[in-house]
VEXDREN-2710 file (C-alpha; in Angstrom, 1 decimal):
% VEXDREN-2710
k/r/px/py/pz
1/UNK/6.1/2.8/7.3
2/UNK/7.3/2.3/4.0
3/UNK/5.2/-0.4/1.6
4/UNK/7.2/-1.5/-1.5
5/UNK/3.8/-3.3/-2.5
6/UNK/0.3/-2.7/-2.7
7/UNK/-1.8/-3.4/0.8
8/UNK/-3.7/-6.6/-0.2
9/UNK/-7.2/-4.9/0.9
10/UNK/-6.1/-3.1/-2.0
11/UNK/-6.0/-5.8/-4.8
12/UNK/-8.8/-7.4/-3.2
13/UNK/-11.0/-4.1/-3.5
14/UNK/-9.5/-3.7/-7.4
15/UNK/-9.9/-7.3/-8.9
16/UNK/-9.7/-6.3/-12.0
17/UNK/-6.8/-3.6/-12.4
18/UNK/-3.1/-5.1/-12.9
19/UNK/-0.9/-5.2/-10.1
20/UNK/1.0/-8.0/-11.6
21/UNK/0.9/-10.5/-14.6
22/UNK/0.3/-14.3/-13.2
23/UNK/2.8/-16.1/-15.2
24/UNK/6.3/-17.8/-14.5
25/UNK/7.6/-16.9/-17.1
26/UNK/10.4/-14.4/-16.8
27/UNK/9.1/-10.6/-17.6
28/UNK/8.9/-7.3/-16.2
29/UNK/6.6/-4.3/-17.1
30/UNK/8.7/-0.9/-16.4
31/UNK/6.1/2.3/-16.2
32/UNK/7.0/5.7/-15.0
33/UNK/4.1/8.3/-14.1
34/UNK/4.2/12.1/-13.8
35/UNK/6.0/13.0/-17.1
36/UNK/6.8/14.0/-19.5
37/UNK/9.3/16.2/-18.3
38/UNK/12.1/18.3/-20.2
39/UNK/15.1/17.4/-18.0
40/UNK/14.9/13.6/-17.0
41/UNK/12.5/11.9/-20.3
42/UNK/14.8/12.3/-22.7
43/UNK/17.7/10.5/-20.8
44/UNK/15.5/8.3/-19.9
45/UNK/14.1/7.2/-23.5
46/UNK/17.7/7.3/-24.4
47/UNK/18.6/3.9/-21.6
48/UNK/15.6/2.7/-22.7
49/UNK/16.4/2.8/-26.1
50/UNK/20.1/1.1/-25.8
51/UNK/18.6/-2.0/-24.4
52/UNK/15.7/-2.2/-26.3
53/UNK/13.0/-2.2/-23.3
54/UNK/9.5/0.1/-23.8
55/UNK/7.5/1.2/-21.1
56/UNK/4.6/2.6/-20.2
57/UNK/4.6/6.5/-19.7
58/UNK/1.3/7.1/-17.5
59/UNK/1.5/10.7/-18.3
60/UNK/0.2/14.1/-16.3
61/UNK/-2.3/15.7/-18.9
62/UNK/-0.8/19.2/-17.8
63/UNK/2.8/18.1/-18.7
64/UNK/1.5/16.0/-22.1
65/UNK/0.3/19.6/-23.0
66/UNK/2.6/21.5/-22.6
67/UNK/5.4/18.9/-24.2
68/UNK/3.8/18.0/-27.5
69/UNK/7.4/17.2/-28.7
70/UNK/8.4/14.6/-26.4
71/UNK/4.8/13.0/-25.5
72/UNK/5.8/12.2/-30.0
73/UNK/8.8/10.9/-29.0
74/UNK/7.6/8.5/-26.1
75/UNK/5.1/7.6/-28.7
76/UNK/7.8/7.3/-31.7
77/UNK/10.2/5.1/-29.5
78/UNK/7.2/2.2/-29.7
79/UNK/6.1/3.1/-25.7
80/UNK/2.7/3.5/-24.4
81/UNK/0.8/6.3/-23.2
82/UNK/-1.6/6.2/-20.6
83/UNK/-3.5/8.5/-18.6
84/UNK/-2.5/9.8/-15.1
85/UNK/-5.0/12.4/-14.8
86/UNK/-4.7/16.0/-15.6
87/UNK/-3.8/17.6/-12.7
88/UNK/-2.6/14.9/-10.3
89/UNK/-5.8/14.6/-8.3
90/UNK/-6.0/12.1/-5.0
91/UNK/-9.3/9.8/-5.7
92/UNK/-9.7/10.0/-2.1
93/UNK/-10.3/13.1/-1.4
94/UNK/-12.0/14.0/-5.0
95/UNK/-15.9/13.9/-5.7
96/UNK/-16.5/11.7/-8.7
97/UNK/-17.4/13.9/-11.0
98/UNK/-14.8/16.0/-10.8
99/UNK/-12.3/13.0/-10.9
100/UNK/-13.9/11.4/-13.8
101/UNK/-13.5/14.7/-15.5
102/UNK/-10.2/15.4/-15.0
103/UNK/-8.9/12.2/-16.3
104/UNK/-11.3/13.1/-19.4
105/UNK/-9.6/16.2/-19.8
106/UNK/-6.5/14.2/-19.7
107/UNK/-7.5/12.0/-22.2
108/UNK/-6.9/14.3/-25.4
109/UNK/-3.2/14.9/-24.7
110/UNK/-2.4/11.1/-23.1
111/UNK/-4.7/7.9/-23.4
112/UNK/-8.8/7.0/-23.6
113/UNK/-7.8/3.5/-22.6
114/UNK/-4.8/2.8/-20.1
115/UNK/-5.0/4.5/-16.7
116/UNK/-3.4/4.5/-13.4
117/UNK/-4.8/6.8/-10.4
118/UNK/-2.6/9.2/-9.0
119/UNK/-0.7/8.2/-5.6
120/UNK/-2.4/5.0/-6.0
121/UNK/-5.3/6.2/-4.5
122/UNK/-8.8/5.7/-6.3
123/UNK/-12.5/4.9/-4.6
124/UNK/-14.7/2.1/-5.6
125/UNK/-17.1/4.3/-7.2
126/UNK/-14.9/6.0/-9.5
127/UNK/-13.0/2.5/-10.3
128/UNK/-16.2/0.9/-11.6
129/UNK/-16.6/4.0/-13.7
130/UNK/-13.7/3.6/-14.8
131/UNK/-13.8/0.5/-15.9
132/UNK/-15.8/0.9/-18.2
133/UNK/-13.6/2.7/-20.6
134/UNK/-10.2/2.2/-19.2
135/UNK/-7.7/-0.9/-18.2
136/UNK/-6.4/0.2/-14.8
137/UNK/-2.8/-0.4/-14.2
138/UNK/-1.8/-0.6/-10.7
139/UNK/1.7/-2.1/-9.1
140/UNK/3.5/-4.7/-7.6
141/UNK/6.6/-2.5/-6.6
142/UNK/7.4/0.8/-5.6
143/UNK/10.8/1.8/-4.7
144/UNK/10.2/5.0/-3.7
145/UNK/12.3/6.5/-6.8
146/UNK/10.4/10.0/-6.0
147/UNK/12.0/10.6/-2.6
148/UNK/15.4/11.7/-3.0
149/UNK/15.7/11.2/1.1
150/UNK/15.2/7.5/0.6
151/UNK/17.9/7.3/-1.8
152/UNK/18.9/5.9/-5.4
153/UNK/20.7/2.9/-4.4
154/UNK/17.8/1.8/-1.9
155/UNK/15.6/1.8/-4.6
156/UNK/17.9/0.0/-7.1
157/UNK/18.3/-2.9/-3.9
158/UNK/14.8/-3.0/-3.2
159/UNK/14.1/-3.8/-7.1
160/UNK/16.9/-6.3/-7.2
161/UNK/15.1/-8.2/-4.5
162/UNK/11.7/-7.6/-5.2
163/UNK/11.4/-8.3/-8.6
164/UNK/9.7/-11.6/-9.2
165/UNK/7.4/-13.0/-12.7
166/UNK/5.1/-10.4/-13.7
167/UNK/6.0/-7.6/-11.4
168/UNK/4.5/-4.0/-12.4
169/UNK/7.4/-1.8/-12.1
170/UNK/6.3/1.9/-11.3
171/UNK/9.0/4.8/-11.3
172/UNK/9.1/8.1/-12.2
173/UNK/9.4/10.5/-14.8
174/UNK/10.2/13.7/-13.0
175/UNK/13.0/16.1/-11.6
176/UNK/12.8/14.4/-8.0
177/UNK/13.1/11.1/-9.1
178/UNK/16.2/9.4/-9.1
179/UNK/15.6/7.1/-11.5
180/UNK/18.1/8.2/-13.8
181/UNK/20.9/7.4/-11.1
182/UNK/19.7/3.4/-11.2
183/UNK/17.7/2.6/-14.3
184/UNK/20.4/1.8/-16.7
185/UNK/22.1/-0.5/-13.5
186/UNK/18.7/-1.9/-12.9
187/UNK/17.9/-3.0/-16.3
188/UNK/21.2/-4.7/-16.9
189/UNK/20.8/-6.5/-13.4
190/UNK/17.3/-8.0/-14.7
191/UNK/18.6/-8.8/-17.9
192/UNK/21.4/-11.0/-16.3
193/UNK/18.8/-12.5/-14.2
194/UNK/16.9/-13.6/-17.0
195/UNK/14.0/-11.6/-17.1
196/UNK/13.2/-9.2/-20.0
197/UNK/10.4/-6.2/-20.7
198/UNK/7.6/-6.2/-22.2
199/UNK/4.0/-3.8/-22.1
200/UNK/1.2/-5.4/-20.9
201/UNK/-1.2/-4.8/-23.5
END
């Protein structure tokens, strides 16, 4: 079964991470985790750029280290960084130490202060550790962008549907995403609907 939001045992447990803004107002916050990545960031920060949107890149510490260059280009563009761990490590089935130092290791090549858990998937103990140092950024939507099985124009319908005041937006910044066959269609959709983009923080 496929969830395009979060289990609510899930915002319950995090009160204090972002899943989505409460507002009416019109706006949208577009992230994309896992890059940066030398085929698909570059296009991307290109759409981005022609409609004016910035994002949040919640970026692998292994890929922000190895791409110095474009983790200064996210940067130049006016998007935020944030941390997404160094090597992609499931909270779940991590000990906290070794979590908490992973995303420190991350840290020097991505962000000390914005951070979402990989897969989503974070324990309580390591969330209130967290929290002390970092503003965790969850979702309201996931189209499943990552699965090329599930399909580009699924994901582009499920965010023309989904999207509501304040929705998180995650996608992502990789070679198995196919972001880069809707994001440009998806913007201009939202923008027609009224909404715009903003960072939220």
């Amino acid at each position: 079964m496929r969830l395009f939001r979060p289990w609510f045992f899930t915002v319950w447990l995090f009160p204090e991470a972002l899943f989505r803004e409460k507002t009416t107002e019109k706006v949208l916050f577009l992230t994309f985790d896992d890059g940066p990545d030398v085929i698909s960031t570059l296009p991307l920060l290109n759409t981005l750029a022609t409609y004016k949107v910035r994002a949040v890149f919640f970026c692998s510490g292994n890929a922000a280290s190895e791409n110095p260059d474009l983790m200064d280009k996210i940067r130049a563009e006016g998007h935020l960084v944030g941390n997404h761990g160094y090597n992609h490590l499931n909270g779940f089935v991590t000990t906290k130490k070794t979590y908490l130092s992973d995303i420190k290791k991350a840290a020097g090549f991505t962000s000390d202060s914005i951070f979402r858990p990989p897969y989503g998937r974070l324990r309580v103990s390591q969330y209130r550790e967290l929290l002390k140092t970092y503003r965790i950024i969850m979702w309201d939507i996931m189209p499943y962008d990552f699965d090329r099985k599930f399909g580009s124009e699924r994901s582009l319908s499920i965010l023309e549907k989904r999207i509501r005041p304040g929705s998180v937006i995650v996608l992502h910044d990789s070679p198995r995403s196919t972001v880069l066959e809707f994001i440009e269609a998806f913007i201009v959709h939202a923008i027609e609907e009224g909404y715009r983009f903003k960072l939220p923080c």
